[in-house]
N, C-alpha and C positions, 0 to 999 in steps of 0.2 A: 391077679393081674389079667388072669385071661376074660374076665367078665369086661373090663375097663375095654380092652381093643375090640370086644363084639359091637360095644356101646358106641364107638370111635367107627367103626363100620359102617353102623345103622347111618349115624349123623351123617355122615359122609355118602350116603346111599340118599341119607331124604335132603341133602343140602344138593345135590347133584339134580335131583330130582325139581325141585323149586325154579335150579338155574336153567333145566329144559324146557320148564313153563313158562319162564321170563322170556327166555329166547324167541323160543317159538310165538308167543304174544307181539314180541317186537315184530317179529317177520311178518308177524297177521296187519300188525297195523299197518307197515309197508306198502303190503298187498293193497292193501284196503284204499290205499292215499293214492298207488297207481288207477284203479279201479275207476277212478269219481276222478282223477284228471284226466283217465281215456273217455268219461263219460262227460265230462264236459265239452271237451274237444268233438265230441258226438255230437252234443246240441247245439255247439255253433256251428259246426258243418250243415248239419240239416237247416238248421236259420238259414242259411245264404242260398242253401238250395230251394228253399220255397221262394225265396225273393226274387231267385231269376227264374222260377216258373213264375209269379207272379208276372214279374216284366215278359216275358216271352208269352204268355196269356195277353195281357196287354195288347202287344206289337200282334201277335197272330188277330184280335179282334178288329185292330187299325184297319190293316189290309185286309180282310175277309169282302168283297163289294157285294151290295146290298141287292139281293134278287129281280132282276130284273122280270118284267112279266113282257112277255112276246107272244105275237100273236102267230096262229096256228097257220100252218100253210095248205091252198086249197089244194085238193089232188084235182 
């Protein structure tokens, strides 16, 4: 009998073991799913920020007025 509960043990040792694997797998994929939804929420954020640098590029080249050339004053 005592060979039967070492063996009831082990299984119970490597079935515990298996379920910490699964676990923590699950956690990983979790992780994983927030990761790439904080990363996409990143590249739409930067998309809009180059757009209104684009438009403020834009409006800054609108108003810029075009050099004027003057003439020099006699001393």
């Amino acid at each position: 009998m005592a060979g039967l509960e070492l063996a009831e043990v082990i299984l119970a040792v490597i079935i515990g073991t298996l379920a910490a694997i699964v676990y923590s797998l699950r956690v990983l994929i979790m992780l994983e799913r927030r990761v790439a939804s904080m990363e996409s929420n990143i590249q739409r954020m930067t998309g809009r920020i180059l757009k209104e640098e684009k438009v403020i590029e834009k409006m800054i080249k609108r108003r810029s007025p075009k050099k004027k050339t003057t003439k020099k004053r006699k001393r």
